[in-house]
C-alpha positions as CSV (number, residue, x, y, z in Angstrom):
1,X,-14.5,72.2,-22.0
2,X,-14.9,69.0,-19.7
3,X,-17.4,65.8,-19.9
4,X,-17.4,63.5,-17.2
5,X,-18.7,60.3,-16.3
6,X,-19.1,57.3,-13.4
7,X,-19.5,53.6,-13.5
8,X,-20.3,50.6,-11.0
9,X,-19.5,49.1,-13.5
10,X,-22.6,51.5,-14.3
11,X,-22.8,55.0,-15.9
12,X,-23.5,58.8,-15.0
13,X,-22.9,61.5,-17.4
14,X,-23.6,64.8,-15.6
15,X,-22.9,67.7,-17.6
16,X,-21.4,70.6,-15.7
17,X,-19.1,73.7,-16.5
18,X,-17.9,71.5,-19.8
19,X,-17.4,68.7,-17.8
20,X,-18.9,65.2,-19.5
21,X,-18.6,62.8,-16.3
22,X,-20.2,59.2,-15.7
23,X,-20.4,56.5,-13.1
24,X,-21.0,52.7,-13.2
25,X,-20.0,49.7,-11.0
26,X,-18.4,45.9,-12.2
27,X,-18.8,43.1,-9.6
28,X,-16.9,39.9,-9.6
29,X,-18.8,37.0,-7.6
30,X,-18.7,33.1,-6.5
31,X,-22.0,31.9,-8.7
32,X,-24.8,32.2,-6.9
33,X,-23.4,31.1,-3.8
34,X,-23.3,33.5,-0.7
35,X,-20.0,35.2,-0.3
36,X,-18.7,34.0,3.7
37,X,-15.5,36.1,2.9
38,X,-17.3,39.3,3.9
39,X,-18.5,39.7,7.7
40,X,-19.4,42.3,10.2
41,X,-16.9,44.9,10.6
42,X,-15.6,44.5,14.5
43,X,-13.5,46.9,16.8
44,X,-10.6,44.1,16.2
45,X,-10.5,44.7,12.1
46,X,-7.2,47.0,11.1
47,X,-8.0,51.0,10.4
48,X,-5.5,51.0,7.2
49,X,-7.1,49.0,4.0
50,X,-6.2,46.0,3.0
51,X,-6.8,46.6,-0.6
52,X,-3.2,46.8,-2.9
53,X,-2.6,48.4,-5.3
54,X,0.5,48.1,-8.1
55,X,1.1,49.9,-11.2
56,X,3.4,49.3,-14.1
57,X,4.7,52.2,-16.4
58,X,3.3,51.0,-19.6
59,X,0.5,48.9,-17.6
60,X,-1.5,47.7,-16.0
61,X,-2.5,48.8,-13.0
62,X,-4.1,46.4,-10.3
63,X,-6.0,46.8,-7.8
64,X,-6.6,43.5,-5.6
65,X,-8.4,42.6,-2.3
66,X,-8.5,39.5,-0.4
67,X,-11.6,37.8,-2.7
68,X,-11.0,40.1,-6.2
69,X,-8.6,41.9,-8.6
70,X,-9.3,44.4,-11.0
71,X,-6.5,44.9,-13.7
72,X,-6.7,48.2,-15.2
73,X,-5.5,47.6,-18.8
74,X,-3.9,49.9,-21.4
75,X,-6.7,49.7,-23.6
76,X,-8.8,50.8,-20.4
77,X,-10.8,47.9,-20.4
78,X,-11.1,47.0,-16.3
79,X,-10.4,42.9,-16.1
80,X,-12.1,41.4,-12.9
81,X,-11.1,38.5,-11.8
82,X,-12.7,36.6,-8.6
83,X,-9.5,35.1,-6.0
84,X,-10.9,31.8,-4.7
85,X,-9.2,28.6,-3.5
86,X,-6.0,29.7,-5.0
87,X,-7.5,30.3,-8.2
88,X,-8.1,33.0,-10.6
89,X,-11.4,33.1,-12.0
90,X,-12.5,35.7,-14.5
91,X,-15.3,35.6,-17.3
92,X,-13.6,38.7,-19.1
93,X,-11.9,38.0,-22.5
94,X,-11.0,41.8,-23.4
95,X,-9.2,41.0,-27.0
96,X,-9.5,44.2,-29.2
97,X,-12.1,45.8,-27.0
98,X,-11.9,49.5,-25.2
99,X,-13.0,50.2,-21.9
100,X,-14.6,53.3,-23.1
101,X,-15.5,55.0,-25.8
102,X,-17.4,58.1,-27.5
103,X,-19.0,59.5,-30.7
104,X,-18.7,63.1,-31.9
105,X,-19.9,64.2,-34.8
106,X,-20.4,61.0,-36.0
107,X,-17.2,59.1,-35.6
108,X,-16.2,57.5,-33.2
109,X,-13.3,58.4,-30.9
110,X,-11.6,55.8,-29.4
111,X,-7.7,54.3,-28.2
112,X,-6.8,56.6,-25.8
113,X,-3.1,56.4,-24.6
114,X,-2.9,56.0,-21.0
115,X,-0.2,57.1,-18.4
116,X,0.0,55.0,-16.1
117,X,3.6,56.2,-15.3
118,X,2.1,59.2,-13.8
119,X,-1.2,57.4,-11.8
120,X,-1.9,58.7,-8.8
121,X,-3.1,56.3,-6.3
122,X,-4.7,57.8,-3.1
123,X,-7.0,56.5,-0.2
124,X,-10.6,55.9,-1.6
125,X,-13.2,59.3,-1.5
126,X,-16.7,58.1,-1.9
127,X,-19.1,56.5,0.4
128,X,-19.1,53.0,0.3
129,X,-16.8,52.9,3.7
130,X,-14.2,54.6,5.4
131,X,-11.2,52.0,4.1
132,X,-10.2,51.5,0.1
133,X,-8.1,52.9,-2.3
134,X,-8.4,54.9,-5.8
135,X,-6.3,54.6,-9.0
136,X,-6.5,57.8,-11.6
137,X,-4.8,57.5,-14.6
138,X,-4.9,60.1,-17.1
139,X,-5.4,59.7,-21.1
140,X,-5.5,61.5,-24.5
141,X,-6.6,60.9,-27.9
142,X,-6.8,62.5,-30.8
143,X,-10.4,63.4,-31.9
144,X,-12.8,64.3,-35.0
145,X,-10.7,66.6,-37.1
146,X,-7.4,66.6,-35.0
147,X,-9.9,67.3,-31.7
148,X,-7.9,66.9,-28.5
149,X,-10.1,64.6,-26.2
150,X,-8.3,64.2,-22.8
151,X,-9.7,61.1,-20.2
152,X,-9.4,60.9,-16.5
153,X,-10.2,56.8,-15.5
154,X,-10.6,56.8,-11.8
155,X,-11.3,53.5,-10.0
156,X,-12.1,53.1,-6.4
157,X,-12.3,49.3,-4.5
158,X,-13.6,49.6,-1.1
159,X,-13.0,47.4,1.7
160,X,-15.9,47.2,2.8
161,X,-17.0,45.5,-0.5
162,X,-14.0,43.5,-1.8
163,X,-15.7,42.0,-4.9
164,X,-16.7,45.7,-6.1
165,X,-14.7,48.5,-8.5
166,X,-16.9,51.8,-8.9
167,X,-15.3,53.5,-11.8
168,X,-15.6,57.3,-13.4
169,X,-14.7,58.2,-16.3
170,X,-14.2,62.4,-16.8
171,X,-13.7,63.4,-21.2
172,X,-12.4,67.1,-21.5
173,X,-11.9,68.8,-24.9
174,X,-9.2,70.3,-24.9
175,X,-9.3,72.3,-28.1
176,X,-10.3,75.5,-29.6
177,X,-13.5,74.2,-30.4
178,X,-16.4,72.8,-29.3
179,X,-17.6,69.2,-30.6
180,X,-21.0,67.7,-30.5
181,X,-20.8,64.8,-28.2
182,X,-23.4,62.4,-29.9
183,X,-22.8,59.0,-27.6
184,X,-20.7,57.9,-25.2
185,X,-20.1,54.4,-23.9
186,X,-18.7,53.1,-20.8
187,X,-17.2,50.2,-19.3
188,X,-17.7,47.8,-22.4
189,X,-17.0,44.1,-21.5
190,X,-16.3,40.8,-23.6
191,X,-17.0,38.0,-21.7
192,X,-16.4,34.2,-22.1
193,X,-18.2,31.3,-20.0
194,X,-15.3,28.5,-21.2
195,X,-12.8,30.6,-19.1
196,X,-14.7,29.7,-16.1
197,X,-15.9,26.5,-17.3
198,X,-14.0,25.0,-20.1
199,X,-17.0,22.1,-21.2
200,X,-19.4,25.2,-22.2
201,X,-19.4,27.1,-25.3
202,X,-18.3,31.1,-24.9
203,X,-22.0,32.1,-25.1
204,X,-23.4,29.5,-22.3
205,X,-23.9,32.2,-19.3
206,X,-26.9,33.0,-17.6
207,X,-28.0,36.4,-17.2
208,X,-30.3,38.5,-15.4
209,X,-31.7,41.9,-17.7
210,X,-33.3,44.8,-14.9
211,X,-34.9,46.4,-18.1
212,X,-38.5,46.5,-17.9
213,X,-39.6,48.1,-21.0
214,X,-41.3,45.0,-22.5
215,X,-44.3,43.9,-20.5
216,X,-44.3,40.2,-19.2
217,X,-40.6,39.3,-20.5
218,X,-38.3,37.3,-18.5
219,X,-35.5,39.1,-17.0
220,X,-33.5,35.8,-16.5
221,X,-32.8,33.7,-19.0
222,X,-29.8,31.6,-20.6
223,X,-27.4,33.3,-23.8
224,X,-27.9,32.0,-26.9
225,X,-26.1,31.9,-29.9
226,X,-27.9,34.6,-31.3
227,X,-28.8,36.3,-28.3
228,X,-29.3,40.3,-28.7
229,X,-31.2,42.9,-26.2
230,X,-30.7,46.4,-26.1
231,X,-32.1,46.8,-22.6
232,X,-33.0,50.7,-22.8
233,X,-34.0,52.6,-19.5
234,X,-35.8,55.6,-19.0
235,X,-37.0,56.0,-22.6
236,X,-40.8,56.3,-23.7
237,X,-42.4,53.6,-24.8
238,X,-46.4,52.8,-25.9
239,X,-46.8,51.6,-22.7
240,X,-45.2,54.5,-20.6
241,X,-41.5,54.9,-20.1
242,X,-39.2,52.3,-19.4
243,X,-37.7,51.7,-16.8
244,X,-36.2,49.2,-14.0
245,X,-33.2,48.1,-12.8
246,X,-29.9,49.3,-14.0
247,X,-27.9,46.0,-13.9
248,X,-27.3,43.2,-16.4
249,X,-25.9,40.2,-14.3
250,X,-23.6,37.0,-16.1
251,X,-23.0,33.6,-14.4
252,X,-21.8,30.1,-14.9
253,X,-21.7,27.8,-11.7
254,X,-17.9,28.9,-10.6
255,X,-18.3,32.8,-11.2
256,X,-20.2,35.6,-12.6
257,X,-19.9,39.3,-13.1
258,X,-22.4,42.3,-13.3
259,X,-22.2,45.8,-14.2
260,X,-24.7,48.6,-13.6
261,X,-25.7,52.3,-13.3
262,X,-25.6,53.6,-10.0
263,X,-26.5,57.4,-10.1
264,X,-29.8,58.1,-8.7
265,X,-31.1,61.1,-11.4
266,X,-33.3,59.4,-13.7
267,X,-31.5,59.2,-17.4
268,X,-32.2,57.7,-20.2
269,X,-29.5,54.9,-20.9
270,X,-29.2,51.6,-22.5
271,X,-26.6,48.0,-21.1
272,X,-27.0,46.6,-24.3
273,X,-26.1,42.9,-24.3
274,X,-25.3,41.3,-27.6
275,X,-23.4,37.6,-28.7
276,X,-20.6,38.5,-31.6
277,X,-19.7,36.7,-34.5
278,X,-16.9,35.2,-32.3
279,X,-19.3,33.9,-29.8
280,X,-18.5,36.2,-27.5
281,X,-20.8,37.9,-25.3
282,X,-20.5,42.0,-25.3
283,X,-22.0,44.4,-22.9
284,X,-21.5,48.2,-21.9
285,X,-23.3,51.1,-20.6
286,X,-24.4,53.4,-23.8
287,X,-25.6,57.2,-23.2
288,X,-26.7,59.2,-25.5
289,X,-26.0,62.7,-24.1
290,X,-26.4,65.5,-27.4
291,X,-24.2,67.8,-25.8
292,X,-21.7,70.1,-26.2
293,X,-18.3,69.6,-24.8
């Protein structure tokens, strides 16, 4: 039985045939400030992609364009950094933090060994634009009650858009027996505004929320301290259902980074954006599928 998923850093779970899948999307970007690396496509520009890619045996794997890197970690957790003026700028503090993870039954399944000795990387097979490359890396992890929950990461950087990494994420059981799948959550991020600018506490990022569920509430605003929203999409409310845009946004003058949901079906899902103990700021992409895999 399979479950799969797809991020930009955003989130699809589309259950077909035992198959738990999900998409999302994570951007890297300069601030605010309009990105002159990216022009017209002319007759002149080279047919092969520019975008690298270079994989370790025991990790990581990255995959890096002319204005970004993504570094595919052994934890799964996706690090975007932004390539500017010599410089590598990145919000993303992973520490202790999966990429991915899921609920069944109640516990939580998590630390999934990936092989990245065996990574297959291939020319890029979605629709953003006829250059990029993909990475798939394979994974396994010991379930609920000796479960056998097999991962397929795949992350595809287009040329096309050089500061963008569409991600999937596909859970199989491959047991005897089925498992309730109660919740799963993608592409969960730690971020820290002092990596980017050192004079600010971790918190100090601005932010844009696309939920709409609460009438009349800003959808930009500065982090707190305390800061905590759970951003839900497509659930009812008193007031309808909620909805919006699927995209919660972080900046600090040098860089910023966003991730999103990018299918087009209508699910209910939360981005979930939350300051830590540590001061750090943590967001993902949470479904809530109550399914079978």
């Amino acid at each position: 039985m399979k479950m799969a998923s797809r991020f930009v850093m955003g989130f699809r779970p589309l259950r077909a045939g035992g198959l738990l899948f999900a998409l999302a999307a994570l951007q890297v970007a300069a601030g605010c400030r309009k990105d002159a690396s990216r022009g017209e496509p002319s007759a002149s520009q080279p047919q092969s992609s520019t975008v690298q890619v270079m994989v370790s045996a025991a990790g990581p794997a990255i995959i890096r364009t002319p204005a970004a890197e993504f570094e595919i970690l052994p934890s799964g957790y996706i690090r975007a950094c932004l390539l500017k003026a010599g410089r590598r700028l990145t919000l993303d503090e992973p520490g202790t933090i999966a990429g991915d993870s899921m609920v069944i039954a109640g516990e939580e399944v998590r630390g999934f060994t990936l092989d990245f000795e065996h990574a297959k990387v291939s020319e890029a097979q979605g629709k953003l634009g006829a250059r990029g490359k993909r990475v798939e890396i394979k994974g396994r992890s010991s379930g609920v009650n000796s479960t056998e929950i097999e991962k397929t990461l795949a992350v595809e950087v287009y040329d096309d858009f050089p500061t963008l990494a569409v991600a999937s994420v596909a859970y199989k059981n491959s047991g005897p027996t089925e498992v309730r799948v109660d919740q799963v959550v993608a592409r969960g991020q730690r971020l820290n505004a002092s990596l980017a600018d050192p004079g600010v506490p971790s918190y100090r990022l601005w932010s844009f929320h696309g939920s709409s569920y609460e009438w009349g509430k800003d959808d930009v605003k500065e982090i707190s301290a305390s800061f905590s929203q759970p951003n839900v999409m497509g659930k009812p409310n008193r007031r309808g259902v909620g909805g919006g845009i699927p995209v919660v946004a972080f900046w600090t003058a040098p860089v910023g980074e966003a991730i999103g949901h990018i299918e087009t079906l209508p699910l209910v899902l939360s981005l979930p954006v939350k300051v830590g103990p540590d001061g750090r700021i943590n967001a993902s992409l949470v479904l809530e599928p109550k399914s079978v895999l």
